[in-house]
Backbone as JSON Lines, residues from 0, in Angstrom:
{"i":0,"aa":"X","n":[100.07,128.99,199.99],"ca":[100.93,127.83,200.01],"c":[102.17,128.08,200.87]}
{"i":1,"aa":"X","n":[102.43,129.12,200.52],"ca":[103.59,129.65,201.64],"c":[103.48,129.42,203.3]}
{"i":2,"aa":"X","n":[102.13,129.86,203.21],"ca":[101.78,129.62,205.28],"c":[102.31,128.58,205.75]}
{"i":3,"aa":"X","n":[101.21,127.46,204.63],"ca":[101.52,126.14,204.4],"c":[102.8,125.76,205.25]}
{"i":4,"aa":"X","n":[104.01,125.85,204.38],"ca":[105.19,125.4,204.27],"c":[106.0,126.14,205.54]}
{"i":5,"aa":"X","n":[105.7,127.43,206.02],"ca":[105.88,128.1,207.15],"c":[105.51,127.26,208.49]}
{"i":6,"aa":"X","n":[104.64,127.08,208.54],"ca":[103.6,126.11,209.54],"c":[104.06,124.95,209.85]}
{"i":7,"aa":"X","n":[104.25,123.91,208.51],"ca":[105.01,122.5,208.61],"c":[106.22,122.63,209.47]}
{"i":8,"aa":"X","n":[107.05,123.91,208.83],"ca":[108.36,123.97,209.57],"c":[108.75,124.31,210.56]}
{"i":9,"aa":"X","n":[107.76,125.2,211.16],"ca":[107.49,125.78,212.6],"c":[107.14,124.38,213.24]}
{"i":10,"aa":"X","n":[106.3,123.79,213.15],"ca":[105.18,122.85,213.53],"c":[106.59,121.65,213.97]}
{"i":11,"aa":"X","n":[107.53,121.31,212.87],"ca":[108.28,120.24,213.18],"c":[109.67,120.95,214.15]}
{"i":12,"aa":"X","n":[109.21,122.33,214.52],"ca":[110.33,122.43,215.6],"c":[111.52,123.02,215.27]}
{"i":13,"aa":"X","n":[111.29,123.61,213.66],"ca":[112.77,124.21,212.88],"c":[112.52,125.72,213.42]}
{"i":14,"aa":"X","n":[112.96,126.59,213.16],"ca":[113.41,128.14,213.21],"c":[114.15,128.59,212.15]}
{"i":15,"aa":"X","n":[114.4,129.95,212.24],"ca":[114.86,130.79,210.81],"c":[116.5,130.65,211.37]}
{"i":16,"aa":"X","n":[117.31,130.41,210.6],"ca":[118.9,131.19,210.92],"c":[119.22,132.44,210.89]}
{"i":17,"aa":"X","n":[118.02,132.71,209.84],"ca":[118.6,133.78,209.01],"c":[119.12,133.65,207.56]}
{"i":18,"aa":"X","n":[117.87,134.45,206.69],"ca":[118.57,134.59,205.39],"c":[118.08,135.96,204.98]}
{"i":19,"aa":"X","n":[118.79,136.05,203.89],"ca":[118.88,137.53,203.15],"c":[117.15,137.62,202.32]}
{"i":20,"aa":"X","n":[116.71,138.67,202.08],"ca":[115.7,138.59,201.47],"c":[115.61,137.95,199.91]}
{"i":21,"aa":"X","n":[116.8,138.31,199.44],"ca":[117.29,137.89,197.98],"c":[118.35,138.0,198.05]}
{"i":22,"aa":"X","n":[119.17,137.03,197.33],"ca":[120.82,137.08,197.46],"c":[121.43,137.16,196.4]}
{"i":23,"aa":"X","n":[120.45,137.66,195.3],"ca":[121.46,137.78,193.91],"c":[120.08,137.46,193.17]}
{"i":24,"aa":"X","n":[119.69,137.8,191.32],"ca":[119.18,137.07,190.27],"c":[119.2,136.15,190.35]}
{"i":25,"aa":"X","n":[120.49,135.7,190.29],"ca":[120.74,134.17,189.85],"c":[122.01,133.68,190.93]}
{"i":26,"aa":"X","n":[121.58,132.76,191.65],"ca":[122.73,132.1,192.68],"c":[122.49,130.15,192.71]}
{"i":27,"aa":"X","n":[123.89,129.72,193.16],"ca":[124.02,128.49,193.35],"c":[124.14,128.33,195.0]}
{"i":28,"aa":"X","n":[122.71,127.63,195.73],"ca":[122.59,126.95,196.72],"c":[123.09,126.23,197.32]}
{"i":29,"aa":"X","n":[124.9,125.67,198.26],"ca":[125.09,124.88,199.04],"c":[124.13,124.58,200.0]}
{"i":30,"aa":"X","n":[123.82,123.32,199.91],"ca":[123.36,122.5,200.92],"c":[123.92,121.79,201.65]}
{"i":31,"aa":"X","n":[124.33,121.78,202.94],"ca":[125.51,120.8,203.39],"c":[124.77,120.7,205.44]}
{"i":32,"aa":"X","n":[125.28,120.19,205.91],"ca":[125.8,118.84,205.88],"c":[124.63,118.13,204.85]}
{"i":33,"aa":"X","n":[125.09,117.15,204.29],"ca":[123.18,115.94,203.65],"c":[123.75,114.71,203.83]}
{"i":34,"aa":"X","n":[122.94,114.29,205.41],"ca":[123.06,112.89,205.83],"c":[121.9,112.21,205.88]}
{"i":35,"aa":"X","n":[120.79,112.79,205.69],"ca":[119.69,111.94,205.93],"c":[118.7,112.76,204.94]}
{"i":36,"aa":"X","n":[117.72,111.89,204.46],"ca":[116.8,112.41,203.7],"c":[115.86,113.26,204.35]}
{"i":37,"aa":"X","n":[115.77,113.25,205.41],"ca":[114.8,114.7,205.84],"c":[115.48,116.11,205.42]}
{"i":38,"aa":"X","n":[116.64,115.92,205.06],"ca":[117.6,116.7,204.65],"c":[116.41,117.46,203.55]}
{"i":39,"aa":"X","n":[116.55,117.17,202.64],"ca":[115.61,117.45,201.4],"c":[114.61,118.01,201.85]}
{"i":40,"aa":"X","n":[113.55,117.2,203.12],"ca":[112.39,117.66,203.29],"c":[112.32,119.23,203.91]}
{"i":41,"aa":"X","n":[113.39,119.25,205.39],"ca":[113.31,120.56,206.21],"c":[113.76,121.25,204.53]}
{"i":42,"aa":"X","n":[114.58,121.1,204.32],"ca":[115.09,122.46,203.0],"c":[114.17,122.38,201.94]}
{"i":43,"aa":"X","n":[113.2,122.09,201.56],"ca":[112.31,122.18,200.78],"c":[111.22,123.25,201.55]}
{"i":44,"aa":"X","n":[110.9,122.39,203.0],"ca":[109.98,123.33,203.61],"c":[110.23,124.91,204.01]}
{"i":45,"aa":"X","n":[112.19,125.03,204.47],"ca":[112.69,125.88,204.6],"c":[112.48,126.97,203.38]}
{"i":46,"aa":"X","n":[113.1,126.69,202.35],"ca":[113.25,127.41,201.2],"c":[111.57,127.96,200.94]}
{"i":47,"aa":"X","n":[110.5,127.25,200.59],"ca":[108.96,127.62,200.52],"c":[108.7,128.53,201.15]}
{"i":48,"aa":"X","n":[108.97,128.34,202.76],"ca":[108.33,129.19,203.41],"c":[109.03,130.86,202.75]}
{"i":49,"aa":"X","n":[110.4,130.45,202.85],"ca":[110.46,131.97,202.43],"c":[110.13,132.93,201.26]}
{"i":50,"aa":"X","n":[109.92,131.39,200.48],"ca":[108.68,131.98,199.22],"c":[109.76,131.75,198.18]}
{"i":51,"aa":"X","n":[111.1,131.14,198.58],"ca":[112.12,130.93,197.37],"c":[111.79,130.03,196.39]}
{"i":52,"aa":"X","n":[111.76,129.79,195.33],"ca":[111.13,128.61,194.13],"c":[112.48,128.3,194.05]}
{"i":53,"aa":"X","n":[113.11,126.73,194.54],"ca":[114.41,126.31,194.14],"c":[114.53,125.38,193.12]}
{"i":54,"aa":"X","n":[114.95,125.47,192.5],"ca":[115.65,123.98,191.27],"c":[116.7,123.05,191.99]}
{"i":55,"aa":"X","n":[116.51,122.25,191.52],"ca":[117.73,121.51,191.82],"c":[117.52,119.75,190.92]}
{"i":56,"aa":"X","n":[118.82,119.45,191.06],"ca":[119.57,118.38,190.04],"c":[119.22,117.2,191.24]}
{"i":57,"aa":"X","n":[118.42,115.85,190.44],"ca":[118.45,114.87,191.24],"c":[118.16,113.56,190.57]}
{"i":58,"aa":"X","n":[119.08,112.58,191.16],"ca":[119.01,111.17,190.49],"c":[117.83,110.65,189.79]}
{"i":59,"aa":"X","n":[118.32,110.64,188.28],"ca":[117.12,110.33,187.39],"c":[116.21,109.17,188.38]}
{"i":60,"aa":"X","n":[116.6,108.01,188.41],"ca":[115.57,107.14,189.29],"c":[114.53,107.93,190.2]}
{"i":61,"aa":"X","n":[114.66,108.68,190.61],"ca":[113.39,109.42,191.38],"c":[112.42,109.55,190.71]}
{"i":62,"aa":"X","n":[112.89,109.72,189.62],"ca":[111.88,110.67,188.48],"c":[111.14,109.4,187.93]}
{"i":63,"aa":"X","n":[110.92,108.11,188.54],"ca":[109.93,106.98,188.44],"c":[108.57,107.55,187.97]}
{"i":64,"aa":"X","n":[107.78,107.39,187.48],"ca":[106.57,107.63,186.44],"c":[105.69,107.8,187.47]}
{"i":65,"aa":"X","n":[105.75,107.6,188.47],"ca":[104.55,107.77,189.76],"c":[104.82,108.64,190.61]}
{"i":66,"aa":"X","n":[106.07,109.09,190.22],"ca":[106.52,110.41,191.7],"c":[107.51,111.16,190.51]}
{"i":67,"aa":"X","n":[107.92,111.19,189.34],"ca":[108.51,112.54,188.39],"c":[107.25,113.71,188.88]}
{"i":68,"aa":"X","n":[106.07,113.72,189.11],"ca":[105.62,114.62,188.88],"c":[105.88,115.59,190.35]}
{"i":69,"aa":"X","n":[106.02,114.98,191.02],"ca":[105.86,115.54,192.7],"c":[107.45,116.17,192.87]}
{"i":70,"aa":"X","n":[108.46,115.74,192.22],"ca":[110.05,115.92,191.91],"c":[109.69,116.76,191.13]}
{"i":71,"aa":"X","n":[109.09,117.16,190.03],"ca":[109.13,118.05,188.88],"c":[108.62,119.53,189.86]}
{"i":72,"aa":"X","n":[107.15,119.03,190.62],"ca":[106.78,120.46,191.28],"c":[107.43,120.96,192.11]}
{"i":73,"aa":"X","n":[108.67,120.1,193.15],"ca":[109.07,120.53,193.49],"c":[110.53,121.4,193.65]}
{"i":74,"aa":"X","n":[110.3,121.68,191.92],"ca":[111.88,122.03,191.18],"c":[112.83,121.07,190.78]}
{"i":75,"aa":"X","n":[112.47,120.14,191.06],"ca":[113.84,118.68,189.83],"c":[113.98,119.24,188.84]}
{"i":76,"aa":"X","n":[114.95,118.83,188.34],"ca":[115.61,118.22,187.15],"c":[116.18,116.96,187.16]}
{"i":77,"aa":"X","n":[115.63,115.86,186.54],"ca":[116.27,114.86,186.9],"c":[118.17,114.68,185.77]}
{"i":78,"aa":"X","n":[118.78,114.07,186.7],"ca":[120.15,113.77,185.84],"c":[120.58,112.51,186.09]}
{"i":79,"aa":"X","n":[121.28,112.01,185.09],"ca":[121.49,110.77,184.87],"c":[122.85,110.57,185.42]}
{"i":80,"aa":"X","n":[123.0,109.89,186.57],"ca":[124.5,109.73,187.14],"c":[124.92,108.66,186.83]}
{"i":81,"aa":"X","n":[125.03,108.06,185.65],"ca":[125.08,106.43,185.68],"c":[126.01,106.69,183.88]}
{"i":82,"aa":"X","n":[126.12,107.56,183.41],"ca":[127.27,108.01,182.27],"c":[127.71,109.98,182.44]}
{"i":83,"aa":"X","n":[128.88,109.71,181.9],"ca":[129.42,111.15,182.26],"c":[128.56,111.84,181.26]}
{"i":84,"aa":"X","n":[127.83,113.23,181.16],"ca":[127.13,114.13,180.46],"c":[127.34,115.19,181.03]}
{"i":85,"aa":"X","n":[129.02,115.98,181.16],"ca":[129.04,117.36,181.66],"c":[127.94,118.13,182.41]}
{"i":86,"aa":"X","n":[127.36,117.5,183.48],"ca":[126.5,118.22,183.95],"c":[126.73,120.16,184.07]}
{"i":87,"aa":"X","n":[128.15,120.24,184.46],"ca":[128.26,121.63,184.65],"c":[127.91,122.46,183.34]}
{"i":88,"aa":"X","n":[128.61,122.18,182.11],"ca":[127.78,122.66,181.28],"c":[126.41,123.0,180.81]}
{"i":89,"aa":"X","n":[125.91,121.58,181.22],"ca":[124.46,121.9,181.13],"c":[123.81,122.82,181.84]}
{"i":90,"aa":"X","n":[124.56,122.35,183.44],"ca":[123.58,123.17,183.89],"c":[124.31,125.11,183.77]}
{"i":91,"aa":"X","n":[124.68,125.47,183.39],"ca":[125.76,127.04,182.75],"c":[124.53,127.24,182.06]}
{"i":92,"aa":"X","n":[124.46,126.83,180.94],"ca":[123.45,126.79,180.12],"c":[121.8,127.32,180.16]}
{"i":93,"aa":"X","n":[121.27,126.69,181.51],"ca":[120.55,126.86,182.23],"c":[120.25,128.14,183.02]}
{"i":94,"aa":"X","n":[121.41,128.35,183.41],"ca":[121.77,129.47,184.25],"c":[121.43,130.33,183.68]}
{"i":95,"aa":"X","n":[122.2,130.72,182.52],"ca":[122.33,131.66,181.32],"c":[121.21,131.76,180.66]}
{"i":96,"aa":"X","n":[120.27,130.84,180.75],"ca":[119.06,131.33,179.58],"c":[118.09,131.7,180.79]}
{"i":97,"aa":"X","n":[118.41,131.56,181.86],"ca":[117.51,132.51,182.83],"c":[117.66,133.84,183.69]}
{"i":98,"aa":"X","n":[116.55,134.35,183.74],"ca":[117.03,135.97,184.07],"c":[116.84,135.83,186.02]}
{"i":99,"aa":"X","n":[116.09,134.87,186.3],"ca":[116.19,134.67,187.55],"c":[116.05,133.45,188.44]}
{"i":100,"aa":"X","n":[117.22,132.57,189.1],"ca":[117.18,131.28,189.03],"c":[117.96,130.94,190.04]}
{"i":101,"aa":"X","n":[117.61,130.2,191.38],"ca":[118.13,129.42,192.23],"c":[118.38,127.84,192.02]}
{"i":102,"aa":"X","n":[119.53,127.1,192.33],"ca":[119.76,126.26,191.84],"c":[120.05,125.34,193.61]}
{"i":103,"aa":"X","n":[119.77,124.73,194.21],"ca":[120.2,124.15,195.44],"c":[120.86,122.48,195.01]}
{"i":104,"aa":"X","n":[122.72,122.82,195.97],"ca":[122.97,121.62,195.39],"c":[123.27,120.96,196.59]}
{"i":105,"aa":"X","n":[122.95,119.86,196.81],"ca":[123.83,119.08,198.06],"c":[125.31,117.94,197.62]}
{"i":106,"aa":"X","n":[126.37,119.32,197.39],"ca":[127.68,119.18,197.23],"c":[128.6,117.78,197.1]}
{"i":107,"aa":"X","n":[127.92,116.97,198.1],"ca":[128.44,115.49,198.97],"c":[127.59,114.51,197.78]}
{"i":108,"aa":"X","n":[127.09,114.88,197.37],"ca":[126.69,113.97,196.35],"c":[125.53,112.66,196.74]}
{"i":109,"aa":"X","n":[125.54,112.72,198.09],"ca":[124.9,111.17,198.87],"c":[124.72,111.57,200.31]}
{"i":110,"aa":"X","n":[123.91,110.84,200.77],"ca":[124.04,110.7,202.37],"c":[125.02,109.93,202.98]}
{"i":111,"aa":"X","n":[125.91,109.5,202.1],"ca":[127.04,108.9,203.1],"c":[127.83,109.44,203.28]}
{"i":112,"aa":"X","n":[129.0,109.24,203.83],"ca":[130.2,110.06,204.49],"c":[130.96,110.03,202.78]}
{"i":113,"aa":"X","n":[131.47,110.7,202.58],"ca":[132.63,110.98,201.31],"c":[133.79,111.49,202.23]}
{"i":114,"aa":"X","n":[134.55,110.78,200.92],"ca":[136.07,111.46,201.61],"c":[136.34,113.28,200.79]}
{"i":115,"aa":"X","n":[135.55,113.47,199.62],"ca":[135.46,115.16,199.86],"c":[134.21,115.01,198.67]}
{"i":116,"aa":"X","n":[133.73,116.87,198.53],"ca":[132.91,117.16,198.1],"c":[132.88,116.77,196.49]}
{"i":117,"aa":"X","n":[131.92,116.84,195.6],"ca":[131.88,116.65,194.31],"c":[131.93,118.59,194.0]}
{"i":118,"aa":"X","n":[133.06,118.76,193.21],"ca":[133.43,120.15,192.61],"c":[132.41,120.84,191.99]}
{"i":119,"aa":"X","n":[131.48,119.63,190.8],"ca":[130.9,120.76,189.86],"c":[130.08,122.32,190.36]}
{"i":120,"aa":"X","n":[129.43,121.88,191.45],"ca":[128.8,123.1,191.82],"c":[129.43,124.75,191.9]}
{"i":121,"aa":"X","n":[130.8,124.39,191.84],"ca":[132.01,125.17,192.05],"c":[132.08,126.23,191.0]}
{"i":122,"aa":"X","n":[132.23,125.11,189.48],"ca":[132.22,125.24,188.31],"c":[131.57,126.11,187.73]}
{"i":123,"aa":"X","n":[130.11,125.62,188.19],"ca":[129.0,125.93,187.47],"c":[129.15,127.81,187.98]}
{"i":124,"aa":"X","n":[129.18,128.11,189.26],"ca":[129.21,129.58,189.72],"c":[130.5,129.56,189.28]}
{"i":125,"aa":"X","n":[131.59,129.52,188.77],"ca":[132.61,130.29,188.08],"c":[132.28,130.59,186.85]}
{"i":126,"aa":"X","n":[131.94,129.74,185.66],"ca":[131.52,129.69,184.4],"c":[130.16,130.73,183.86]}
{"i":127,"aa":"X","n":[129.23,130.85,185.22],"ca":[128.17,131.4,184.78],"c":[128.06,132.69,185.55]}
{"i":128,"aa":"X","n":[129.2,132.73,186.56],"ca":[129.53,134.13,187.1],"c":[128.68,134.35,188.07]}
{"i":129,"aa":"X","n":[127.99,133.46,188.87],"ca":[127.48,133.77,190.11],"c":[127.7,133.13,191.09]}
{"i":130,"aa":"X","n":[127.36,134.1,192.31],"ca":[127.47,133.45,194.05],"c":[127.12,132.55,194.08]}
{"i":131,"aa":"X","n":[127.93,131.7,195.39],"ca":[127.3,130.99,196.08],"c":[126.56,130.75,197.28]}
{"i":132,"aa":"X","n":[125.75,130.45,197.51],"ca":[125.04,130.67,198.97],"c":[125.16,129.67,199.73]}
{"i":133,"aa":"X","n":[125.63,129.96,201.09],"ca":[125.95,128.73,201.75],"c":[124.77,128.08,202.72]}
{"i":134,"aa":"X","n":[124.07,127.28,202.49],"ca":[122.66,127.18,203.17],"c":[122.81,126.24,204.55]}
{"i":135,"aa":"X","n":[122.7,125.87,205.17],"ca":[122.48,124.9,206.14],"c":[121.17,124.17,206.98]}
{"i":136,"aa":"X","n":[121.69,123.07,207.57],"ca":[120.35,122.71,208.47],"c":[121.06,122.91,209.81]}
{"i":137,"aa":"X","n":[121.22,123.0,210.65],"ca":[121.46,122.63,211.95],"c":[121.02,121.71,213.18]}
{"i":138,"aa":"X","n":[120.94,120.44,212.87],"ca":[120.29,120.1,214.01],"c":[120.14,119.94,215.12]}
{"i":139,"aa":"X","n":[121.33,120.57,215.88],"ca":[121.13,120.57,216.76],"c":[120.58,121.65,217.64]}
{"i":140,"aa":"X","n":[120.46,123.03,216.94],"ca":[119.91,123.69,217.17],"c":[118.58,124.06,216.58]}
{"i":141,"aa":"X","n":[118.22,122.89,215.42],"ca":[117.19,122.9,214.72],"c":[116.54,124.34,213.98]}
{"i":142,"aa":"X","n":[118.37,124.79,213.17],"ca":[117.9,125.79,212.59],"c":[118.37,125.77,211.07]}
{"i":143,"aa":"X","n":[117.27,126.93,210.23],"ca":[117.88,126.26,208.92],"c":[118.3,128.11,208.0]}
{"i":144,"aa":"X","n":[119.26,128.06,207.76],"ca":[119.63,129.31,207.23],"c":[120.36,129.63,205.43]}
{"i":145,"aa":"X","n":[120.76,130.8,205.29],"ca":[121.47,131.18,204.38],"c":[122.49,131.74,205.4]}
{"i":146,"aa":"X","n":[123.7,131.22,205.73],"ca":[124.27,132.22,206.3],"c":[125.43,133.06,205.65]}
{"i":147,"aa":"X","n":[125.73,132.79,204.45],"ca":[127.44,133.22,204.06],"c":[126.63,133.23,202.27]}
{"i":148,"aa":"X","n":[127.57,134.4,201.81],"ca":[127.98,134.44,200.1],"c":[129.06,133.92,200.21]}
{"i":149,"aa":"X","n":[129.4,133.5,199.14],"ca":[130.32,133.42,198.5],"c":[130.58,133.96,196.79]}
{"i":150,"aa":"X","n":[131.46,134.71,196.83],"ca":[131.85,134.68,195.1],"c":[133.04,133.98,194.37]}
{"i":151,"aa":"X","n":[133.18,133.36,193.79],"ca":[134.51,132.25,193.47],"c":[135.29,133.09,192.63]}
{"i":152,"aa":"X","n":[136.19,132.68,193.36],"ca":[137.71,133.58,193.08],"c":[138.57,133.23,191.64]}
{"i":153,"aa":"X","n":[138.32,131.87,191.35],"ca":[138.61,131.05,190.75],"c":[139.75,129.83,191.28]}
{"i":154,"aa":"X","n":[140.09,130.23,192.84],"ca":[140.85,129.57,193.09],"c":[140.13,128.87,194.13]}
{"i":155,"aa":"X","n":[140.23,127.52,193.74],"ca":[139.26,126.48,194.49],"c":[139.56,126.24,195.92]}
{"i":156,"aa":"X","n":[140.74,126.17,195.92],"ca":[141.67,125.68,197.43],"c":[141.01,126.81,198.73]}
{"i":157,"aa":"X","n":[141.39,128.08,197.87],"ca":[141.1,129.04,198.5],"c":[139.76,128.91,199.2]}
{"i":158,"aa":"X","n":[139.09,129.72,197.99],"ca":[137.35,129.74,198.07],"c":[136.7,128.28,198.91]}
{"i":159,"aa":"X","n":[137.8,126.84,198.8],"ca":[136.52,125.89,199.44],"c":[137.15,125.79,201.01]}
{"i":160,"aa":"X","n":[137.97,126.45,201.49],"ca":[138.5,127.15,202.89],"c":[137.47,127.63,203.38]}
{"i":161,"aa":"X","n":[136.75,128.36,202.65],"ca":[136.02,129.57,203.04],"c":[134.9,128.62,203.74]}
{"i":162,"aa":"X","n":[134.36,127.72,202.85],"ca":[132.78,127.08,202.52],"c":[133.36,126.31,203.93]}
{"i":163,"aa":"X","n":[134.68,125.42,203.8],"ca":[134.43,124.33,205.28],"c":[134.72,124.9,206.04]}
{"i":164,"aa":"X","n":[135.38,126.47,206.46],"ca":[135.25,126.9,208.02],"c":[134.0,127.25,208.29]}
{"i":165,"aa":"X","n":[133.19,127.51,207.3],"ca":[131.7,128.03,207.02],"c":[131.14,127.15,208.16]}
{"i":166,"aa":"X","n":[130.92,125.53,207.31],"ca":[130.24,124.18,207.84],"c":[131.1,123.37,209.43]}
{"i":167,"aa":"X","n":[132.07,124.79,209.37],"ca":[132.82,123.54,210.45],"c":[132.1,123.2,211.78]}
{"i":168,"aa":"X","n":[131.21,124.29,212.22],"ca":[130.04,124.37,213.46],"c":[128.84,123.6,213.15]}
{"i":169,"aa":"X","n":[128.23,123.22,211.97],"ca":[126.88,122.96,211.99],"c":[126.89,121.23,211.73]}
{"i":170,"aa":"X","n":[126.04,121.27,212.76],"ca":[125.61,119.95,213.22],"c":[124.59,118.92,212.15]}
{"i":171,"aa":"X","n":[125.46,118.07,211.44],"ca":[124.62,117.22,210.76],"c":[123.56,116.27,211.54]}
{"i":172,"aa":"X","n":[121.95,115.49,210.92],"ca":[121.65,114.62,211.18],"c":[122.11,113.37,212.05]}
{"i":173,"aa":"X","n":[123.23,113.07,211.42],"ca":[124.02,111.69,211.41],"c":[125.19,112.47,210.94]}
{"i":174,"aa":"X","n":[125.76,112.72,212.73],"ca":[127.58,113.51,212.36],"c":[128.83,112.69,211.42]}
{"i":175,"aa":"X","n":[128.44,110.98,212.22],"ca":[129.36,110.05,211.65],"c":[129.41,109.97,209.91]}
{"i":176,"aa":"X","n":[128.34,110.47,209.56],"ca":[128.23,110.4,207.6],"c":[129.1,111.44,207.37]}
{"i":177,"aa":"X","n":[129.46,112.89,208.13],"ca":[129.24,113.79,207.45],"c":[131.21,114.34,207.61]}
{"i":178,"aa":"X","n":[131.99,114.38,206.61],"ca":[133.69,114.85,206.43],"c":[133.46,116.05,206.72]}
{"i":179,"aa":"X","n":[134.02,116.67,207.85],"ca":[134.35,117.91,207.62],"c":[135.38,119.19,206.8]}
{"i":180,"aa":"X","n":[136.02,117.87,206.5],"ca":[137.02,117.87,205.33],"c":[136.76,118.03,204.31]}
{"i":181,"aa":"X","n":[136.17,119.18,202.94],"ca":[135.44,118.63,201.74],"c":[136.5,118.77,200.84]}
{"i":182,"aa":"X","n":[137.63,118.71,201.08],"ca":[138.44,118.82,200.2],"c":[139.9,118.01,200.18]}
């Protein structure tokens, strides 16, 4: 299944950035720029090929009775954005009752432009004491990587310095969606 997903991504013209073989037990996945829904697809195909099994948090509505299952295989969790339910907790929780667990979040919350990032992801690696990995797509060089750790300091200002000089080079889908500002 791996070739598979190697092949697709070769095939559509992506390349490696570069990632680490393993970047920790347990780490939280930035995904950034996310302007367009192929977004999901290259980083799904990306992550496979390298044989990574990712989780990740996504708008209950997906999880429609005819496609939950195809979202479920491909690591969902669906969450309900439509009442507050401490997601960060939950997902701590999560973290913690597993001994080995990637979590991929796309920070921006939407494909549209925001005026800054949604924090919890922040949270969740302070509370549960692990890195963050800073992932990317590049399109204009049509490459997709892990390039940067991060470990949170606890000081947000600081640490999200780090993450947007990180993103300040990489070329979104649709640049006009994407703040380079996440804070």
């Amino acid at each position: 299944m791996i070739n598979l997903f190697g092949f697709l991504f070769k095939f559509l013209g992506w390349s490696d950035g570069g990632s680490p073989e393993k970047v920790a037990p347990k780490y939280i996945v930035v995904v950034a720029p996310h302007t367009s829904n192929l977004d999901f697809v290259y980083g799904i195909l990306y992550a496979y090929q390298l044989g990574f099994k990712i989780r990740y948090f996504a708008k209950s509505q997906l999880f429609h009775w005819s496609t939950a299952w195809f979202f479920k295989f491909l690591g969902g969790i669906p969450v309900d954005r439509t009442k507050k339910n401490n997601l960060v907790s939950q997902a701590v929780e999560i973290i913690n009752s597993q001994e080995n667990l990637i979590i991929g979040i796309a920070p921006e919350g939407t494909r549209k432009r925001t005026n800054k990032w949604k924090t919890g992801f922040y949270y969740m690696a302070v509370e549960a004491n692990i890195p963050i990995a800073l992932a990317y797509l590049d399109y204009k060089e049509k490459k997709a990587g892990i390039g940067k750790l991060v470990y949170p300091s606890g000081d947000i200002a600081k640490d999200f310095k780090i993450i947007e000089d990180f993103y300040a080079t990489i070329q979104p889908r649709y640049p006009s969606l994407y703040n380079k500002k996440i804070i």
